[in-house]
Every structure is written in C-alpha cells, then in structure tokens.
C-alpha positions as CSV (number, residue, x, y, z in Angstrom):
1,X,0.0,0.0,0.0
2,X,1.2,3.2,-1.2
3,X,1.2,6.6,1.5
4,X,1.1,8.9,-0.6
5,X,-2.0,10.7,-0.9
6,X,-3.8,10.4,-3.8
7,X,-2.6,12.5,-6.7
8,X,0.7,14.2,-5.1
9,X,3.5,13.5,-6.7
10,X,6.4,11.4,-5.1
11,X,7.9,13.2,-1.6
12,X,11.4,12.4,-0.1
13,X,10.4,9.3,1.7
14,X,6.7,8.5,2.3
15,X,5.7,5.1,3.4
16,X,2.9,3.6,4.8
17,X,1.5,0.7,6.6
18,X,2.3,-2.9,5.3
19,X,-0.2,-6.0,5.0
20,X,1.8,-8.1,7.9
21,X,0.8,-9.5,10.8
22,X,2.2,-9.4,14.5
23,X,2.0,-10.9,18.0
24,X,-1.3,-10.8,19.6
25,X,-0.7,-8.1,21.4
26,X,0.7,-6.0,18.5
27,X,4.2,-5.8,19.2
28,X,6.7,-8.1,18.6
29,X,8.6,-9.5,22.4
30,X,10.9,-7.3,23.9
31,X,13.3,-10.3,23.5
32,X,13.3,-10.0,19.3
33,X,13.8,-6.9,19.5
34,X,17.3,-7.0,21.7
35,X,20.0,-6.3,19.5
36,X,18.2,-3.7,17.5
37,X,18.9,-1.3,19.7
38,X,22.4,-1.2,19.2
39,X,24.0,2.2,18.5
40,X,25.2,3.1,14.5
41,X,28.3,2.3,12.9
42,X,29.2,5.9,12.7
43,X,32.0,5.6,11.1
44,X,30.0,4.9,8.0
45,X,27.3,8.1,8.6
46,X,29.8,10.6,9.7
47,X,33.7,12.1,10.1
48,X,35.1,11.8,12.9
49,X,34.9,15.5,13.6
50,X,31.1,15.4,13.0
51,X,30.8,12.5,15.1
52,X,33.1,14.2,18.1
53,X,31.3,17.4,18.0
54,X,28.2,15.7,17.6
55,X,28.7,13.9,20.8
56,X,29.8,16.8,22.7
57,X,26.7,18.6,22.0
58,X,24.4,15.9,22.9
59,X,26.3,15.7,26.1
60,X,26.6,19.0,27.3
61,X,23.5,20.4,26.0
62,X,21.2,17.6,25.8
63,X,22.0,15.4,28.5
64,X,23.2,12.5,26.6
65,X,21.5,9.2,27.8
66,X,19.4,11.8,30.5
67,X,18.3,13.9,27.2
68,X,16.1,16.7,28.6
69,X,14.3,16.4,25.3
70,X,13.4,12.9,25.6
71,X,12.5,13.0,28.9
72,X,8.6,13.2,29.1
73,X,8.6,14.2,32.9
74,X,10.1,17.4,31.6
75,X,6.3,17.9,29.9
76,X,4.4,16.3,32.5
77,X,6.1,18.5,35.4
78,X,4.9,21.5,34.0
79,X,1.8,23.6,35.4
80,X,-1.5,22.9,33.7
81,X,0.4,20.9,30.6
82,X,-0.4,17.7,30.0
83,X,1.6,15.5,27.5
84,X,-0.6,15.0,24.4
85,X,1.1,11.0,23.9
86,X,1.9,9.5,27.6
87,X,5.8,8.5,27.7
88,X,6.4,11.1,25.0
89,X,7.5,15.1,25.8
90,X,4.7,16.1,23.4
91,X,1.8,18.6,22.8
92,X,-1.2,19.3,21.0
93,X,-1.3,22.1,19.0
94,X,-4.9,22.7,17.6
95,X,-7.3,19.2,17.5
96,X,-5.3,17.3,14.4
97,X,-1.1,18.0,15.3
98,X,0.9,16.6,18.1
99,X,4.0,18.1,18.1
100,X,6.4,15.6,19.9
101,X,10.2,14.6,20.9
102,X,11.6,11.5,18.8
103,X,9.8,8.5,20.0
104,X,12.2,5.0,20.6
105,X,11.7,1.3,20.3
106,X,12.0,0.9,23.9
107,X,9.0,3.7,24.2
108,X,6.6,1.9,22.0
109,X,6.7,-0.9,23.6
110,X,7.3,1.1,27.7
111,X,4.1,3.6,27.0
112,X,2.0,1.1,24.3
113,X,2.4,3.7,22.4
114,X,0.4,2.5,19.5
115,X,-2.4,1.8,21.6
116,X,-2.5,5.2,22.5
117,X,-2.1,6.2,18.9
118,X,-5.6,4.3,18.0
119,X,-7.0,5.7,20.5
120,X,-6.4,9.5,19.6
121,X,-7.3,8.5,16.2
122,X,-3.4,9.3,15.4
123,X,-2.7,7.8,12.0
124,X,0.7,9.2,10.9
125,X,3.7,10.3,11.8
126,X,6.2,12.8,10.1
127,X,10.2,12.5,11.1
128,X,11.9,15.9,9.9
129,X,15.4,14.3,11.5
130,X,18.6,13.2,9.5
131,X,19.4,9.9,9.7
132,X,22.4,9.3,12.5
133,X,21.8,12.6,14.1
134,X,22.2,12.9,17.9
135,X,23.1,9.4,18.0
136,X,24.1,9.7,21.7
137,X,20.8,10.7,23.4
138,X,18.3,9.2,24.8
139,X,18.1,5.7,26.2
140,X,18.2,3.5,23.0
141,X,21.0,5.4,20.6
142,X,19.7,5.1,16.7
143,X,19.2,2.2,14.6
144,X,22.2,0.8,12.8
145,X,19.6,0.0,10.0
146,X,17.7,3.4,9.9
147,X,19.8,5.7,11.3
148,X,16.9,6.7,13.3
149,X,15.9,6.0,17.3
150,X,13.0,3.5,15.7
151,X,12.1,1.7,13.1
152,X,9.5,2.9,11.1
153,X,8.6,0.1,9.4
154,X,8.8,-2.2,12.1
155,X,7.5,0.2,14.7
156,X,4.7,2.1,13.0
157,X,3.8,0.5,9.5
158,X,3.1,-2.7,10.2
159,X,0.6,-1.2,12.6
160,X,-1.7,0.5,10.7
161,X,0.0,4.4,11.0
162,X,1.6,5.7,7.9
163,X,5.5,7.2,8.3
164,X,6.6,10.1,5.9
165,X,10.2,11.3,6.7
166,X,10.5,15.2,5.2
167,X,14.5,15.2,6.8
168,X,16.6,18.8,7.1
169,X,19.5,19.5,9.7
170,X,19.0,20.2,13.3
171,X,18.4,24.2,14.1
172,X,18.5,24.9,10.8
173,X,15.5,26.2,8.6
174,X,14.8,24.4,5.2
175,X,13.6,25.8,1.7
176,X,10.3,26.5,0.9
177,X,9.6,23.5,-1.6
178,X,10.9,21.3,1.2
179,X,7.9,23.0,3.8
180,X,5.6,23.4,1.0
181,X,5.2,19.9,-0.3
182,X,5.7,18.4,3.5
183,X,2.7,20.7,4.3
184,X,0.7,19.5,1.5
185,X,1.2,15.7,2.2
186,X,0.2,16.5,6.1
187,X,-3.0,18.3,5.0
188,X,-3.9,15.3,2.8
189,X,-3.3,13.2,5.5
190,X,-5.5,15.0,8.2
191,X,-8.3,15.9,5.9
192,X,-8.3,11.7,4.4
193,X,-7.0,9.6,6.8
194,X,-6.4,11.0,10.3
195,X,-5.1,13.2,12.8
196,X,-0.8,13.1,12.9
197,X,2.2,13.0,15.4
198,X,5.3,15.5,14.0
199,X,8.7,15.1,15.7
200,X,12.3,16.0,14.7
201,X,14.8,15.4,17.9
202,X,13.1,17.6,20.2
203,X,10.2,18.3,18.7
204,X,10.7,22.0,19.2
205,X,12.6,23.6,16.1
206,X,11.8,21.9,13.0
207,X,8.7,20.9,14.3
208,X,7.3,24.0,15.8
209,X,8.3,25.5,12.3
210,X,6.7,22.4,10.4
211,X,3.5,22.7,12.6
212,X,3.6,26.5,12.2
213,X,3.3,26.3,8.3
214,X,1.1,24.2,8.5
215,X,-1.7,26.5,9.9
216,X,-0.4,29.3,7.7
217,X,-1.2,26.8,4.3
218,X,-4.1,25.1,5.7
219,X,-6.1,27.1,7.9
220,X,-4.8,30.5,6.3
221,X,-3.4,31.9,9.4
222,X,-1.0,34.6,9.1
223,X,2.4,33.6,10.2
224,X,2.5,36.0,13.8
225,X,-0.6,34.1,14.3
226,X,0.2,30.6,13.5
227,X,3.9,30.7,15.7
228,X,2.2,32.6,18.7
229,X,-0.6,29.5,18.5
230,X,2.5,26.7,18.3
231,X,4.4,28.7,20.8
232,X,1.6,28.7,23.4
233,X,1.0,25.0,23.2
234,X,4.3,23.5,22.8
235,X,6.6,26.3,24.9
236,X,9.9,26.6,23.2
237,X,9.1,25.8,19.6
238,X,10.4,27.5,16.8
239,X,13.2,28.1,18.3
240,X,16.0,30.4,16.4
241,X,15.5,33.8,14.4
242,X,16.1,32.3,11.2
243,X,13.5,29.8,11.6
244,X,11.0,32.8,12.8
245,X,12.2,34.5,9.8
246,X,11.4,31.1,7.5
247,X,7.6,31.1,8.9
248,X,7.4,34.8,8.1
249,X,9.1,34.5,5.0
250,X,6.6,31.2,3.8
251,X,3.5,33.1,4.2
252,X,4.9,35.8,2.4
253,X,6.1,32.9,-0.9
254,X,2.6,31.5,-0.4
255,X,1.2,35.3,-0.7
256,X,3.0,35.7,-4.2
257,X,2.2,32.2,-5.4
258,X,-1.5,32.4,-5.0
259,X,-1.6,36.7,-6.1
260,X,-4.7,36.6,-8.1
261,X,-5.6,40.5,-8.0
262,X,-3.3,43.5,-8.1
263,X,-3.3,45.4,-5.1
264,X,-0.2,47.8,-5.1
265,X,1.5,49.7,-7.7
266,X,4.4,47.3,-6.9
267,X,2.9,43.9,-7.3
268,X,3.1,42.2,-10.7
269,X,0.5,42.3,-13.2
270,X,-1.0,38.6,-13.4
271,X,-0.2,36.5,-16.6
272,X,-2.9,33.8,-16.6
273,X,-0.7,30.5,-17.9
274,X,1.8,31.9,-15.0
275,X,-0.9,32.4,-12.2
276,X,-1.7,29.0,-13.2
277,X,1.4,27.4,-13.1
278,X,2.0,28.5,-9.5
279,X,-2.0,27.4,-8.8
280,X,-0.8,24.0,-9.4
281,X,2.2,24.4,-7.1
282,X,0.1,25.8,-4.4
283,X,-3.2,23.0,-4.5
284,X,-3.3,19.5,-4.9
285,X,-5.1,16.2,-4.3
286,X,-8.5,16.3,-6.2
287,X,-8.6,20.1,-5.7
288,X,-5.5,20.1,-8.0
289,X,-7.4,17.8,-10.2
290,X,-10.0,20.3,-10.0
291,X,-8.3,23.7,-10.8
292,X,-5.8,21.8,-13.4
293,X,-6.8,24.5,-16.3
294,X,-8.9,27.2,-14.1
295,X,-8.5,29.9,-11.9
296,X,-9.7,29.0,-8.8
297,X,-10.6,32.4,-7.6
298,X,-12.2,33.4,-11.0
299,X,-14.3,29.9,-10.4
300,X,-15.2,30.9,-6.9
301,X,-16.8,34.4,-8.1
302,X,-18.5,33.1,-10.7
303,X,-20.1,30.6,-9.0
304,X,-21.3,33.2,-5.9
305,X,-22.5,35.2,-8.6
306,X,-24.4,32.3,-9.9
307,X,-25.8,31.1,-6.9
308,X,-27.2,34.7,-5.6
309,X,-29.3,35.2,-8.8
310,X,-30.7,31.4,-8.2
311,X,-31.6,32.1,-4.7
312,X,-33.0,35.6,-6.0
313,X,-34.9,34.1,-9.0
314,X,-36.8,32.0,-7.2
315,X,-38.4,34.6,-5.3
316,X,-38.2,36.7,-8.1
317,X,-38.7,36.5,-11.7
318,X,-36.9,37.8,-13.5
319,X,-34.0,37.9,-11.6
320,X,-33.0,41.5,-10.8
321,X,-29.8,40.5,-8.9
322,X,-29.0,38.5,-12.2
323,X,-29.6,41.7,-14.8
324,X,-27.8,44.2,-13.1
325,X,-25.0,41.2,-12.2
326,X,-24.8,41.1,-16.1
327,X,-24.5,44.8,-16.3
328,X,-22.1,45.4,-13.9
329,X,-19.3,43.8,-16.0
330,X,-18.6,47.3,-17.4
331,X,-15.6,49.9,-16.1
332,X,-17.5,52.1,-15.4
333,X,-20.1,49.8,-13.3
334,X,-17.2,49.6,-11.0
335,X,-18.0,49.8,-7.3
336,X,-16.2,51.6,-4.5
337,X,-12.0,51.0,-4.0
338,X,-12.7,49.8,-0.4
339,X,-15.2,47.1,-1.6
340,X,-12.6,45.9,-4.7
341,X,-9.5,45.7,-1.8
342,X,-11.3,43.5,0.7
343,X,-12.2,41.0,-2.2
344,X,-9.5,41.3,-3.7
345,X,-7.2,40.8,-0.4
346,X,-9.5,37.9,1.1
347,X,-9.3,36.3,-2.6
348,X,-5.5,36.4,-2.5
349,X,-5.3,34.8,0.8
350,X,-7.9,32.3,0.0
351,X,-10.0,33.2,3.2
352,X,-12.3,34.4,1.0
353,X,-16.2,34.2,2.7
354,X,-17.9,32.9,-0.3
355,X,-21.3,32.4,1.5
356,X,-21.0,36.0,3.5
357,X,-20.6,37.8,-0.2
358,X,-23.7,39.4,-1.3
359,X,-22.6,42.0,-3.7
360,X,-23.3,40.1,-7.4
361,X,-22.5,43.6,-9.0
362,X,-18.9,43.5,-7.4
363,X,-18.5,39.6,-7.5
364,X,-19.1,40.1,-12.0
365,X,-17.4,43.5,-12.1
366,X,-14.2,42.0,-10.7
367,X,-14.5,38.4,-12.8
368,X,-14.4,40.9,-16.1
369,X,-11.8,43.0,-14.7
370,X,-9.2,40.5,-13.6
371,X,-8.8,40.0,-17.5
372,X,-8.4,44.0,-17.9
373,X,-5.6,43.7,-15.2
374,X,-3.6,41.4,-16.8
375,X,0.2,41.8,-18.3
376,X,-1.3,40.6,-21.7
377,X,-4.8,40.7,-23.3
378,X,-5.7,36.6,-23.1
379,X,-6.7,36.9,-26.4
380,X,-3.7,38.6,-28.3
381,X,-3.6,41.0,-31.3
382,X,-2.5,38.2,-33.8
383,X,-5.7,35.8,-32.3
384,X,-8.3,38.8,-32.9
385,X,-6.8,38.5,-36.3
386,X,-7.1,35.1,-36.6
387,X,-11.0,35.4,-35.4
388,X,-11.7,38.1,-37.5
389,X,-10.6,36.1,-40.5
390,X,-12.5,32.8,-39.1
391,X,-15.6,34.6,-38.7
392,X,-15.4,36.5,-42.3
393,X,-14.6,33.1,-44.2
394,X,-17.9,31.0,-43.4
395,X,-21.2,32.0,-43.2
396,X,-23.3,31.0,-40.1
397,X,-23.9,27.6,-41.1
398,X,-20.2,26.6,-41.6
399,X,-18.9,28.4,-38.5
400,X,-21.5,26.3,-36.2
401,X,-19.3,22.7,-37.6
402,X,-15.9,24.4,-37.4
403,X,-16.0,26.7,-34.5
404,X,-15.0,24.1,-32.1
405,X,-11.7,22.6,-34.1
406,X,-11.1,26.5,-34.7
407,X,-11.1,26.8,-30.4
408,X,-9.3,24.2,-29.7
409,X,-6.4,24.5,-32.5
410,X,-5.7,28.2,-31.5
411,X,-6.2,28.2,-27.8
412,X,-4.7,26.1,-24.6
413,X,-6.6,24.4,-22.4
414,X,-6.6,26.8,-19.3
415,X,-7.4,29.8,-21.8
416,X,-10.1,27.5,-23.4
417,X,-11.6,26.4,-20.3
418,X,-11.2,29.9,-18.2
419,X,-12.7,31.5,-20.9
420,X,-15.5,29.0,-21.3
421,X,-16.2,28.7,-17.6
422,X,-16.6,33.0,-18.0
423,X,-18.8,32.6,-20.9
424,X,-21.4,29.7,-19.1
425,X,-21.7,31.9,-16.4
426,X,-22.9,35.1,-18.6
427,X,-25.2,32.6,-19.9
428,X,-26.9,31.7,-16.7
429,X,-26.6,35.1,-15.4
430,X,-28.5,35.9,-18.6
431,X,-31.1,33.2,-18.7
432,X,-32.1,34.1,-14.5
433,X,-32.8,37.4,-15.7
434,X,-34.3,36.6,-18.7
435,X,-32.3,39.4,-20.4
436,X,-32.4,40.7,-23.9
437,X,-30.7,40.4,-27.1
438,X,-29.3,43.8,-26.4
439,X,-28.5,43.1,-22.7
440,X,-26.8,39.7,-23.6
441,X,-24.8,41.7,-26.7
442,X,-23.7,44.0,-23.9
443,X,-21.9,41.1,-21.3
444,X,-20.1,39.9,-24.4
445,X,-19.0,42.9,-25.9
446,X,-17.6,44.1,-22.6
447,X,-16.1,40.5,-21.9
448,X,-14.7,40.3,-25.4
449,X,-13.0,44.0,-24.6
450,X,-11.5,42.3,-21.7
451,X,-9.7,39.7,-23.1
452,X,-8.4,41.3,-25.7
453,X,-7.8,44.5,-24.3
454,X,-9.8,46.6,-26.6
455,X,-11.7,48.5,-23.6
456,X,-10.1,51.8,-24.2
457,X,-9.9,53.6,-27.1
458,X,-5.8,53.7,-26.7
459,X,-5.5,50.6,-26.0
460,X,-8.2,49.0,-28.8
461,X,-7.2,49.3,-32.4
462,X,-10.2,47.9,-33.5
463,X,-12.8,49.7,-36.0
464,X,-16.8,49.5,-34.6
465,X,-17.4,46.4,-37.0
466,X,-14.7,44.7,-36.2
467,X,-15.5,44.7,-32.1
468,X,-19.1,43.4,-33.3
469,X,-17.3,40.6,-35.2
470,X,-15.2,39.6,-32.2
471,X,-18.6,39.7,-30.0
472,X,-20.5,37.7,-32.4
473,X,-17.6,35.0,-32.1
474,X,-17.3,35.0,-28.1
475,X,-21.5,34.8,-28.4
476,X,-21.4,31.9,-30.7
477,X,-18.5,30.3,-28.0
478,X,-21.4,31.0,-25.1
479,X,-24.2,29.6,-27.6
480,X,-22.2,26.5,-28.3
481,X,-21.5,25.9,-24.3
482,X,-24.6,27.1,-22.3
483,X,-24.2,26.4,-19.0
484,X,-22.1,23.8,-18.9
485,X,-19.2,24.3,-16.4
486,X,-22.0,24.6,-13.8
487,X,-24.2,21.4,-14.0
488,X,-22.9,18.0,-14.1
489,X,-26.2,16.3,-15.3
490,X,-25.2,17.9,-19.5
491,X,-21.2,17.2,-19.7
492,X,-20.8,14.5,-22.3
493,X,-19.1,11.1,-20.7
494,X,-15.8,11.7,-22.0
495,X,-15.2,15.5,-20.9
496,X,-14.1,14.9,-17.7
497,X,-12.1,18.2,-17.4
498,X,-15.4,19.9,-17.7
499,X,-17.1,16.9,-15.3
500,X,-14.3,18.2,-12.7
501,X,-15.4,21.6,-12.9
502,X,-18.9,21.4,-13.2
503,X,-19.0,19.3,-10.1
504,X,-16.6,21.7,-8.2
505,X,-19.0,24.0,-9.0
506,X,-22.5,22.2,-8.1
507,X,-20.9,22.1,-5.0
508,X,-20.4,25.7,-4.2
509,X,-23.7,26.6,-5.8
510,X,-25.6,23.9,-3.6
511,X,-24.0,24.3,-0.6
512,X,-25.4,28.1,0.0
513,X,-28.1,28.0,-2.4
514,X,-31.4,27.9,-0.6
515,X,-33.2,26.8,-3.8
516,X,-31.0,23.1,-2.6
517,X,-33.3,22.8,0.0
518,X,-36.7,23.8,-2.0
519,X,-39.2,21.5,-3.4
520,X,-39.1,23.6,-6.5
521,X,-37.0,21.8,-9.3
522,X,-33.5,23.6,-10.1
523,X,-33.1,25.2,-13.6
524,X,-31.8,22.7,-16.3
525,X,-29.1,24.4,-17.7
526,X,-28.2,22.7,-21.0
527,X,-25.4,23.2,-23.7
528,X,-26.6,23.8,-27.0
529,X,-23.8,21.5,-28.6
530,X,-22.7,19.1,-26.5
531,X,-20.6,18.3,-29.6
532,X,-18.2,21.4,-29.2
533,X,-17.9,20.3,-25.3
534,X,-17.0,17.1,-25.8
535,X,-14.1,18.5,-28.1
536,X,-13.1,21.5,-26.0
537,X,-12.4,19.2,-23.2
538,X,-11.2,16.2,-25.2
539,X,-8.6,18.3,-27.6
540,X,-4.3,17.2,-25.8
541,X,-3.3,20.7,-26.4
C-alpha cells in the first residue's frame, strides 16, 4: 500500500502501513527486538569531527542518555500541561497536530504507544530528522539499520500508521519547496486519513516551524498568528530567528504564489498560464485535479454570482440581482475602491467568505476586470486577427461545424476552459434574468474588450465592425456551451475536465443556495452543442 496521498507526486520518503501481521498483542517480544537497539556504525554516517562534535553537544546540551528532550517528565512537570502521547515530551497544537520529541523502540513498547495512537485517532507520523543525528541521546541510541531512534517500518507501519520522513539539519530552517510539499502531504493526510504525530529530535525547532506552516497553508493563518498558537501550546518551539524568519518569510512565498488580484503599484500584473502554473504548485489532491486549467478564484466568483441570482430568481422573476450582475461587468459599473481591496485581499489569501458575499454587482465586475488587469490581453492581437478572419470566411452555417476545431487548435486548455467557464456563467446570469438580445450583446462585448484588451480607445485598435465581429464569435463560443461548467447532469461522458469543474462548481452553488433545499426543481441548464464540449475538453493541447 502506497502513502502517498492520492494524486501528489512522489515526496522524499513517504511510506505507509504494510499488510503483515504481528504478535497478539501487536508488538513483537521485547526479546526479538534485543539487539536492535544497538547504537550506528558511525563511522559509516559521519567524520570523525562530526561524530566528536556531535557527541559533545548531545552531552553538554542535551543530557546524553538523560536527554532533557526525551524525557517526558520534563512535559508532565509542567503547570497545567499535559503531554498529548503518555511517555512522550509532546503537545497538541490545535485538535489534528501533536508536536512531539523522537519517540524509541523501547518507548513503543514502555508507554503502548500505539495503543494510544488508536485511540487518539493518530494515524501518521512525520520525522523531519537526519538519519544518525544525535546518535548519543536518549536511552536507546539510533538504529544501525535506519539511522533513526526506531524503526518505522517495524514500529509504526506494520501497525496501521503511515510514516513520511521530510528530513533537514538540526536548528536549521529548510527551503520553501521542502515546507511546502511536507505541508501539502500533512494536510492530505489529516483531511483523508487522520489526525498526525510531527517530531524531529526535540520536537521544538523543526517541528514547531513544520507545525507553524502548516496552519499558515491550511487554515490560512498569518504567520505571527500561527507561531504565537504553536508557541503557546508547545513552549519553546520554533526556536532560532532564522527559523522565525522562515515562517514569516513562507506566508509571504505563499502570498506571491497564490496573487490573483493586483493590489499595489508594486505587485506584478498577473499573466494567466503563469498564475496558473503556481496554482498547481500551491493545490493538490482532487482540488488540484479540480483547478488543473482554471483559476480558482475566478471559479469561486463566478459561481457566488451564480448562486445569488438562483436564490433571487426563485423569489423573483426575473432575476434582478441576475440583470444588473450582467451589467455590472462594465468599467465604469465599477464599485467603491474599499469594496474591490477586501475582495481582492480575502481572494489572494484564499479566506475568501464565499457564503458571506452578497454583492453580485462587485462579484461580476471583478471576474471581467481580472482580465483588464492582466500583463497581456488573453486573447492577443494576432488571435483577434485570426477570429476576425474565421468569422469572415464561413457563413453562419459553416462556422456552427468548425467553430470548435477553430477553439481548440488556437487556444490552450486553461485559456479554453477559463474562458469557457466565463462565458457559461454570462449565460446563466442571462437566462435568471431573462435578459435581452441587447443586454446579452452588452456582457459579451464588454467580456470580449477584456480579453483582448480593446476596452479603451488607446488601448483598442479595433474599428466598430470589427468589435461586433469579435462579439459575435465569443457569443457563438457562449451559444455553443450554455451552462455547462455549472451542472454535471449535460457534460458529455468523456469530458471529464469539464465533469471536474462542473462538479466543483454544483458544489459551491448547492452548498449556499437555498433553492437546494426547495421542493421547486433547479433550472436545467443545457449546452446547445454538446458536440463542441466534448471537443473542447477532449482536444491534448
């Protein structure tokens, strides 16, 4: 059985538990195990300088054999702070991370420790601890085997609890990849298989630091926040300046990963294959899967927008929240600078309140916008070219059969499905408010200005017939699609990109729509050509 969560690719070590079986009482006798404990052959992990100044430290700072860090008294002693795992000097910090000192063979089997594992629903363990480091504390030494105080395998595995070793040295802070993908296997861990145990030697330093990361990637704590949390419950973790500084400076490389919206005259314009390139750094797991080839935060908007005009048109009908959501994609619909900021700062933290927002006008205006913002018009000059010759070439007929090979040869899948997923949700907008020819023309005129940059008349080069053109085209697009990227029940069997997304999004819509919970049947939102889908999502570019 493999431990790595689903869809992440390979980490540094990750194992998990083996099919085996064991002694009735789960452990093997204290008697096979003798011999095991015998310290490593340093010779073969280290110089003799290393292993010299190695043992001098343990000795004079950690106690040697009498390690103060292993010592679980030293947790137990202190005023209203209970150890988290009995025989281990360890801590809970929040209700899914134990922050802990190594644990040993002879501790496993002393404190039953994986008894108390089960019983605290701890399922995995993460070791951030070089192999043969402080070799002479604690009682035991270090495996000759593993290098480590236990076995992992022998210890953990073959017990149900899945081991992932993420190693870096001793009072040192690591890079960001390192944190970042250790980060991303815990929180696949916790959120599919269980609560976790996190130790390096102490379990102060790199753990605190680990732990601390942690709640800054997955429960979007800001890094003052997330140490002064790790600090209270595990006193003395993160321990130097440097690894202070490494929290700090993590938040801030998860900040300009995930910038969606341009706050500052100094932060960079957003390039959308770039924005989405980091996207995939940052998520993963079936969210990854999800957002593969579109912006999450443009997803999240549209589908807030989407579900207030639902909620709305079933009271009324037409949908006004729908109509003016529709209108509001225009510059100068824009709303206040203090409304765009909070979005646009809860966004690029992702702590955005999706069901709190109840501005439609906002949520649409800043969806059309994002693409204004951008380093370079989505749709470049050469591509309006390109659709302005398409578009001449065939009549109405002829452009219906070829509009979808024309899509798919000229544009990538993110700018494809982005697009797309922008276009299906103008179309629902305009269907809740039952809008008009002129209304609709309007939302894909402004849209089409957008991604191409032809919103101003010094940035547009475009003659008056020639913006109607490029219109018609993006309308065709929306005709072709309908509301696809928002309803499961219409994407063809093979689109599964689209499946992916239109699940993602029945989810959001659903989970604050109160039409979900109505007798009332929810709309049926159907593509016009399933044919086009099939091929937009199908197409390997």
């Amino acid at each position: 059985m493999s431990g790595t969560p689903e869809n992440l690719p390979t980490t540094p070590t990750v194992v998990a538990p083996m099919s085996t079986t064991s002694t009735g009482s789960g452990f093997e006798s204290e008697a096979s195990l003798t011999g095991k404990w015998s310290r490593v052959n340093e010779a073969k992990v280290d110089s003799f300088i290393d292993r010299a100044r190695q043992g001098i430290h343990c000795s004079l700072f950690c106690g040697g054999v009498k390690c103060k860090h292993e010592d679980w008294n030293v947790c137990k002693d202190r005023k209203n702070v209970h150890p988290a795992i009995e025989g281990l000097n360890s801590n809970w910090v929040g209700d899914e991370v134990i922050a802990s000192q190594r644990p040993s063979t002879s501790l496993f089997l002393k404190h039953l420790l994986i008894q108390q594992f089960k019983a605290k629903a701890i399922t995995g363990v993460f070791n951030l601890q070089e192999k043969g480091e402080h070799a002479s504390c604690g009682p035991d030494g270090i495996y000759e085997s593993t290098g480590y105080s236990y076995n992992g395998e022998q210890d953990l595995m073959r017990h149900g609890v899945h081991y992932y070793e993420f190693p870096w040295p001793d009072m040192t802070a690591p890079d960001n990849d390192i944190v970042l993908r250790s980060v991303q296997v815990m929180e696949s861990h916790v959120k599919n298989s269980g609560r976790v145990l996190v130790h390096c030697h102490a379990g102060l330093g790199r753990t605190g630091l680990m732990i601390a990361c942690f709640l800054i990637y997955s429960k979007r704590m800001t890094s003052d926040s997330a140490i002064k949390m790790v600090r209270t419950c595990r006193p003395g973790a993160v321990q130097t300046s440097a690894q202070v500084a490494f929290v700090k400076g993590f938040e801030q490389h998860l900040w300009s990963m995930q910038l969606a919206f341009r706050l500052q005259v100094s932060d960079p314009r957003v390039e959308l294959e770039l924005f989405m390139k980091r996207q995939r750094e940052i998520l993963h797991g079936e969210e990854g899967e999800q957002y593969r080839y579109v912006p999450k935060p443009l997803h999240f908007l549209l589908c807030r927008a989407i579900s207030l005009a639902l909620d709305d048109e079933r009271h009324v009908r037409p949908s006004p929240i729908a109509l003016n959501a529709l209108e509001s994609v225009a510059i100068s619909a824009a709303p206040s600078r203090e409304i765009v900021n909070k979005m646009c700062t809860e966004l690029n933290r992702g702590n955005w309140k999706f069901s709190q927002a109840r501005d439609a006008n906002a949520i649409m205006f800043l969806c059309a916008d994002w693409f204004r913002g951008m380093t370079a018009p989505v749709i470049s000059e050469n591509s309006i070219r390109e659709i302005l010759d398409f578009m001449k070439q065939y009549t109405d007929e002829e452009r219906s059969d070829k509009l979808k090979n024309f899509i798919c040869h000229h544009y990538s899948r993110v700018v494809r499905h982005s697009i797309g997923m922008l276009l299906s949700a103008v179309n629902l907008l305009a269907d809740c408010a039952s809008a008009r020819v002129e209304t609709r023309r309007f939302a894909f005129k402004t849209i089409a200005q957008a991604l191409t940059h032809t919103h101003t008349a010094a940035k547009g080069s475009l003659s008056g017939c020639e913006v109607d053109i490029v219109t018609s085209f993006f309308g065709d697009w929306a005709t072709a699609i309908g509301g696809i990227y928002f309803d499961t029940s219409v994407v063809p069997m093979h689109a599964a990109t689209i499946s992916k997304i239109a699940a993602a999004s029945q989810l959001l819509v659903d989970s604050v729509s109160t039409r979900a919970g109505s007798d009332e049947p929810g709309r049926a939102i159907i593509a016009n050509d399933l044919r086009v889908v099939e091929d937009l999502d199908m197409s390997a570019r």
